[in-house]
N, C-alpha and C positions, 0 to 999 in steps of 0.2 A: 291473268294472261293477256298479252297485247293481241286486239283487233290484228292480224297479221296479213289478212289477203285482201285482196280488192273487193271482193262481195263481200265480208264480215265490214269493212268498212263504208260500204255502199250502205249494206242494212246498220249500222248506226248510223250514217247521215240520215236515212228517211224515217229513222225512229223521233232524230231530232226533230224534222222537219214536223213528225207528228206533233209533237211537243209544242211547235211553237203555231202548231194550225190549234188547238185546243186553247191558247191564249187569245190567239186571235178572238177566236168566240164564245171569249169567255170574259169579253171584254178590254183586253191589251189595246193601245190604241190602233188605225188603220195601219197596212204596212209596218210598223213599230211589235209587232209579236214578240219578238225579243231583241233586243239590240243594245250591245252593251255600251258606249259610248253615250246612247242616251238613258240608259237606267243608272249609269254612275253617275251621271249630272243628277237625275234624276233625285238621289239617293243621298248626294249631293245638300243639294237644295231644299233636302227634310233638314236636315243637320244646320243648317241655315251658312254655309258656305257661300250660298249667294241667296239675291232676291228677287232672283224671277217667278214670281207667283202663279206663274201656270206649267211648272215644270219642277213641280217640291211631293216627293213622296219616297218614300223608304221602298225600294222594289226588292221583293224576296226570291229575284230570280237570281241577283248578283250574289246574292249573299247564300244559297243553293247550290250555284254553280262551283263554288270555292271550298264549301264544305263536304260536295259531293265528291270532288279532287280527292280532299284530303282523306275523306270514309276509305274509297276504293283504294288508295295509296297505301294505306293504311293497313287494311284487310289484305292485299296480295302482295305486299313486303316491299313498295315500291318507292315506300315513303321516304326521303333524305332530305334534312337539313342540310343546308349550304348557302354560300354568298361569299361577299367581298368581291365581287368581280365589276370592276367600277360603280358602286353605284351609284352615283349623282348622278354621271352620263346616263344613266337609266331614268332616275328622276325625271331626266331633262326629255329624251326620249317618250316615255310616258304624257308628259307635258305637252312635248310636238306631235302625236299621233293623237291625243285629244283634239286638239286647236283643228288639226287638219279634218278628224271626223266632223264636227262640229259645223265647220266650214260646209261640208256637204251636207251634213244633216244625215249623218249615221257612221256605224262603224262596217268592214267589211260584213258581217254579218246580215247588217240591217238591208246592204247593199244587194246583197243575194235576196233578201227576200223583196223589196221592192223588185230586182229583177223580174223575181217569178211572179209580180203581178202587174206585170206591164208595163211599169213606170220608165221610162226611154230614157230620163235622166241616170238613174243605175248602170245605164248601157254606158253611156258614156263616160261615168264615174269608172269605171271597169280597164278602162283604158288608160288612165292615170293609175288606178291601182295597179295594173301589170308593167307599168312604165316604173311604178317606183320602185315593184320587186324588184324589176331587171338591173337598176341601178345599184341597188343595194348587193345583189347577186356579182354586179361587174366589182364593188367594194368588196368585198369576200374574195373573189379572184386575186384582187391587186395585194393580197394579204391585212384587211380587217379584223379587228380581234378588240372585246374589249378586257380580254385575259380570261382567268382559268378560276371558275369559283372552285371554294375549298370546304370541305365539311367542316359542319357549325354545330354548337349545341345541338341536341337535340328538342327542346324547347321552344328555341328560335323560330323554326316552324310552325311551329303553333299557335304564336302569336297570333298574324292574323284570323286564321280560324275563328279564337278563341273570340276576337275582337267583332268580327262580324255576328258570329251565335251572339253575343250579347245587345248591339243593335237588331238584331232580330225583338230577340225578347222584349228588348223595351218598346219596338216599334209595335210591339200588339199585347201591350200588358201598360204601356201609362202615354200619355200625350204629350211627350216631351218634344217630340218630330212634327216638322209643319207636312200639314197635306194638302194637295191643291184643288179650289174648288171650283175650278174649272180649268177649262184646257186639256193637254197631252198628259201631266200628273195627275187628272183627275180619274183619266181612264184606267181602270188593272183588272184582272183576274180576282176570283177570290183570293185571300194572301195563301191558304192553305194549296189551292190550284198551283197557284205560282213559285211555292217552293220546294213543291214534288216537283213538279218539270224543271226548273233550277236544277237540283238533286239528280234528275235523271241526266239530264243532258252534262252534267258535268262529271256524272261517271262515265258516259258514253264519249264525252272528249277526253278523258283524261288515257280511256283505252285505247281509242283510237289515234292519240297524239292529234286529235281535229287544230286543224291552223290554217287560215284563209291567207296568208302568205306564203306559210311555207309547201301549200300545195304548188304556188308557181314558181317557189324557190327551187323546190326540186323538179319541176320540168325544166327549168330554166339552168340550173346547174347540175343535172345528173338524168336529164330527160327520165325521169320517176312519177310516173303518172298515180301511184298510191295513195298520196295525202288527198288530190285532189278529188279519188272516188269520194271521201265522204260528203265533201259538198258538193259534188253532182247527185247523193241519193238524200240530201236534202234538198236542192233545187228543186228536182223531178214531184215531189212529194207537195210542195209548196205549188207548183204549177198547177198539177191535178188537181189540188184541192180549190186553188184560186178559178182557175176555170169551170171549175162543176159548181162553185156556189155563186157565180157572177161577179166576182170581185176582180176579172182580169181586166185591165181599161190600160189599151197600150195610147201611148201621149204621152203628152208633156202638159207643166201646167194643171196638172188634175189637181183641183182641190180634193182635200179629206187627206191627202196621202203625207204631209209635210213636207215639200219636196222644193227646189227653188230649179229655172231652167238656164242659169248663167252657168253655161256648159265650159269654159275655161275653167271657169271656178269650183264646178265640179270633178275637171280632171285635175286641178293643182291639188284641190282640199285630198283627194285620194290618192295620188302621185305622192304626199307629203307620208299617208296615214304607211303606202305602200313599203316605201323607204323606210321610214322610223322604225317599224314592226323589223323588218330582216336586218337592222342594224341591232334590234333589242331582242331576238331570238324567239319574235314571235308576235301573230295580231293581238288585240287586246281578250280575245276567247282567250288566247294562250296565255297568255301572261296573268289572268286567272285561276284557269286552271293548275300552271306552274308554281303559281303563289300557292296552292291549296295541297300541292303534294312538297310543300317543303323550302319552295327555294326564295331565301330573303331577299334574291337581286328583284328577283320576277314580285315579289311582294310592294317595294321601294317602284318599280314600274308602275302597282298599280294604285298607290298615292300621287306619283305623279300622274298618272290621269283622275283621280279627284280634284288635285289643285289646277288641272287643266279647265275642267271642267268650271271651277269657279273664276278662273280668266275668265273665261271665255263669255262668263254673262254680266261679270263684274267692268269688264272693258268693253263693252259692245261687240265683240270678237264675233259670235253667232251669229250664224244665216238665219232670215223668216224665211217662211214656206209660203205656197202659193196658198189663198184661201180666198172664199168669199165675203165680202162685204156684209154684216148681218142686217144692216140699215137699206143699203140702198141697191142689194142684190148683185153688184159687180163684183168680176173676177179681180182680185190683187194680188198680181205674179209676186213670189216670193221673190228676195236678193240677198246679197252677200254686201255687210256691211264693209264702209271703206278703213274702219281698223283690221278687220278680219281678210281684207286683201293683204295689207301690209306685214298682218302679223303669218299669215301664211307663207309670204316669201320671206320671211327672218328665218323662220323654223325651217323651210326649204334651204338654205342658206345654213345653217346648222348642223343637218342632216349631213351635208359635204364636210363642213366642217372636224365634224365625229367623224368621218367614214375614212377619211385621210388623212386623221393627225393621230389614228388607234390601229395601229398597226401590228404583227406579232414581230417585224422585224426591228420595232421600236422598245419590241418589251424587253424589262432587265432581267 
């Protein structure tokens, strides 16, 4: 049965929110408790997709989250194979909501939880994320559409599942995956921690329909404040916890958080990730969980945020974060490389592109 009122949906966000306070201290890096945009780079970079050496580990949250989809999909009949509905433009999508997370240094998720601990950059990322629903919401109005998926094998679904349980297994049964021995990939949960909260939270998204777009999409086009109760009863829960254990530090600038303060570039990179998500029927949460109860378009999405992900460090494309100097004790503000400027306004550029040549009044 679907989460169907505001409170059943309020109480799965702060279940999640529980979930990802238990990562937190459990080890997940600062800030970073779950955040999908950097655990598929992350996951990424075990697979050797790229060679940033402080950002390479198999995270068993993604690979949880998708299986969790598919279990509950599965067990309450909800399960349907389907696709065909453009999917390169999806590819491509998936590709431009990477690059754009990246750019700021998380995905909506990761954004809500920096929120809830103070981080001032989130605030302002926040605004670009609600600017690029809105845009994509005015593209939906003007008649957007990238057509109509059709039921597919039954199988087909499966697929990825299948493909993820099997990186599972090898990533804790032989040493074929790199892992990073220092940095942001060095930090995780136990793997067992991390793939029951994977597991949970993506039954609890997959009931709740959780989508950090399409919560402003439907205020924004049907004034429906629903989606949006579950990540305000994950906010609230993240906040508490981060205040009562000392980890609130409102600023800019904070090292330990990975955070950069080139606030343009934080509202474009989330302005990009905004847009792309309501043009692909959903943020990168969604289009995991989607992949996991069945759908091949939403699966093809979420390779193309792996190959995003591998731009992204394969071309300089990635923000650094603000941190400290380990030699000589100075602060070194994060920034935003100048391909990762450029390649942000293509993808922004893109975005319109999709939004006005995918039409229903174009379709045959």
């Amino acid at each position: 049965m679907v989460l169907d009122t505001k409170a059943k949906r309020l109480v799965a966000g702060a279940l999640c929110g529980v979930a990802a306070m238990v990562l937190a201290l459990l080890g997940n890096p600062a800030n970073m408790a779950f955040c999908i945009a950097c655990f598929i780079r992350d996951t990424a970079g075990a697979m050797g997709f790229h060679q940033a050496a402080a950002v390479q580990y198999v995270r068993p949250e993604i690979i949880g989250l998708i299986l969790g989809a598919f279990l509950i999909a599965l067990a309450t009949g909800e399960y349907r194979s389907s696709g065909g509905s453009s999917p390169m433009i999806r590819f491509a999508l998936g590709v431009i909501m990477m690059i754009g997370a990246l750019i700021f240094l998380g995905c909506p998720l990761r954004m809500v939880i920096r929120m809830s601990a103070g981080d001032l950059n989130a605030y302002i990322a926040l605004i670009g994320f609600a600017a690029g629903v809105c845009t994509g919401v005015f593209a939906l109005r003007r008649g957007f559409s990238l057509g109509r998926s059709h039921p597919a094998n039954r199988a087909s679904g499966v697929v990825l599942p299948v493909i993820v349980l099997g990186i599972m297994i090898l990533s804790v049964t032989t040493s074929l995956f790199i892992s990073s021995e220092s940095g942001p990939g060095s930090k995780h949960a136990p793997v067992a921690v991390a793939l029951i909260a994977g597991l949970v939270v993506g039954i609890l998204a997959q009931k709740s329909r959780m989508c950090f777009a399409g919560g402003l999409r439907d205020i924004f086009l049907m004034k429906n404040f629903d989606l949006i109760s579950v990540i305000a009863g994950l906010f609230v829960v993240l906040l508490v916890f981060n205040i009562a254990t000392g980890r609130f530090t409102a600023g800019f600038n904070t090292p330990g958080v990975i955070a950069h303060s080139e606030h343009l570039w934080n509202i474009l990179g989330m302005y990009t990730v905004g847009f792309a998500a309501v043009l692909a029927g959903g943020c990168p949460l969604r289009q995991l969980i989607l992949a996991g109860q069945g759908s091949s378009d939403s699966a093809v999405t979420v390779l193309g945020m792996f190959v995003g992900s591998a731009i992204c460090h394969n071309f300089g494309l990635a923000s650094s974060g603000t941190a400290v100097n380990a030699e000589t004790g100075e602060l070194v503000k994060g920034a935003v490389t100048s391909n990762g400027r450029i390649a942000c306004l293509i993808c922004i550029a893109a975005c319109f592109i999709i939004a006005f040549t995918n039409r229903r009044s174009l379709e045959k």
